[in-house]
N, C-alpha and C positions, 0 to 999 in steps of 0.2 A: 528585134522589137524591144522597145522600154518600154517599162510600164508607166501609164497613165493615173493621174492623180484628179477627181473633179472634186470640187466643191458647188455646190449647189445652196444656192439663197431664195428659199419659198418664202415670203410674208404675202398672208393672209388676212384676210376679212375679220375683223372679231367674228362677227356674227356668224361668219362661217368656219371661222378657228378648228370645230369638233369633227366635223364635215370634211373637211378640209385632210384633218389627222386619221382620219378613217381611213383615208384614201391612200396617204401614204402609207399607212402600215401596209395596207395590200400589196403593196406593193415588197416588200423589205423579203417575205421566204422566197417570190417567184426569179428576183433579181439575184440574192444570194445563191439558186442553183442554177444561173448563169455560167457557160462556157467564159471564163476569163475573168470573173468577177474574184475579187481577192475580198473584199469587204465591202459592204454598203451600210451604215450606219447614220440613225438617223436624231438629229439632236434639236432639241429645243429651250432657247434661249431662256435664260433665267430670270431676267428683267422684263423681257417684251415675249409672252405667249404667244403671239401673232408669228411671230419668227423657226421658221426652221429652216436646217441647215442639211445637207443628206453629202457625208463625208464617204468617200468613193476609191477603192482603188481598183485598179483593172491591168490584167497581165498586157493589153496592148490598148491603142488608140483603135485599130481596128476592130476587136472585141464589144469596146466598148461603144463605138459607132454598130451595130449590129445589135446591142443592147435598145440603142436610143433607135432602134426603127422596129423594133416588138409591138405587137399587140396590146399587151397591159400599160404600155408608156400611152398610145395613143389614144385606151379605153379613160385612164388618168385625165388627160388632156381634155378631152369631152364631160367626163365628167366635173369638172372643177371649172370649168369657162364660168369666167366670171366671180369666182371666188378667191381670185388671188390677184392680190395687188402689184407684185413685183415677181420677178423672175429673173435670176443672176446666174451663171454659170461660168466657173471659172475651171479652164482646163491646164492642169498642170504638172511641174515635170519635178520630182525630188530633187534634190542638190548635195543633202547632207546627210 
């Protein structure tokens, strides 16, 4: 198993920006006592508010698939329909 690397691009609603950020934070203690989670950290863009980034690492791909089919990801999901403009996910593998 290698471990996996996500990057995660949330942009947001202004209007829902606060709302929005509620919801992630929920999300950051229940994730970090995930089986295989190494770090979940969750960043927001200096120039653009609307921007967050949720930097990821994970002891495997499969851990981390097992994470992404949880309860609090798809309570997320429902609750934020419609408050977020883009969604990027990028899965990836160290190098250096």
């Amino acid at each position: 198993m290698s471990q996996l690397t996500i990057v995660a691009k949330i942009l947001v609603k202004e209007e829902k920006r606060d709302f929005v950020l509620a919801e992630l934070l929920k999300l950051i203690p229940i994730t970090r006592a995930e089986k295989g989670c190494i770090n979940y950290d969750l960043h927001q863009d200096n120039e653009n508010p609307n921007l967050f980034l949720f930097l990821e690492n994970w002891e495997s791909r499969e851990l981390w698939q097992e994470h992404m089919g949880n309860a609090h990801l798809a309570e997320y999901m429902k609750a934020t329909d419609g408050a977020v403009e883009e969604f990027i996910l990028h899965e990836m593998t160290i190098i250096g």
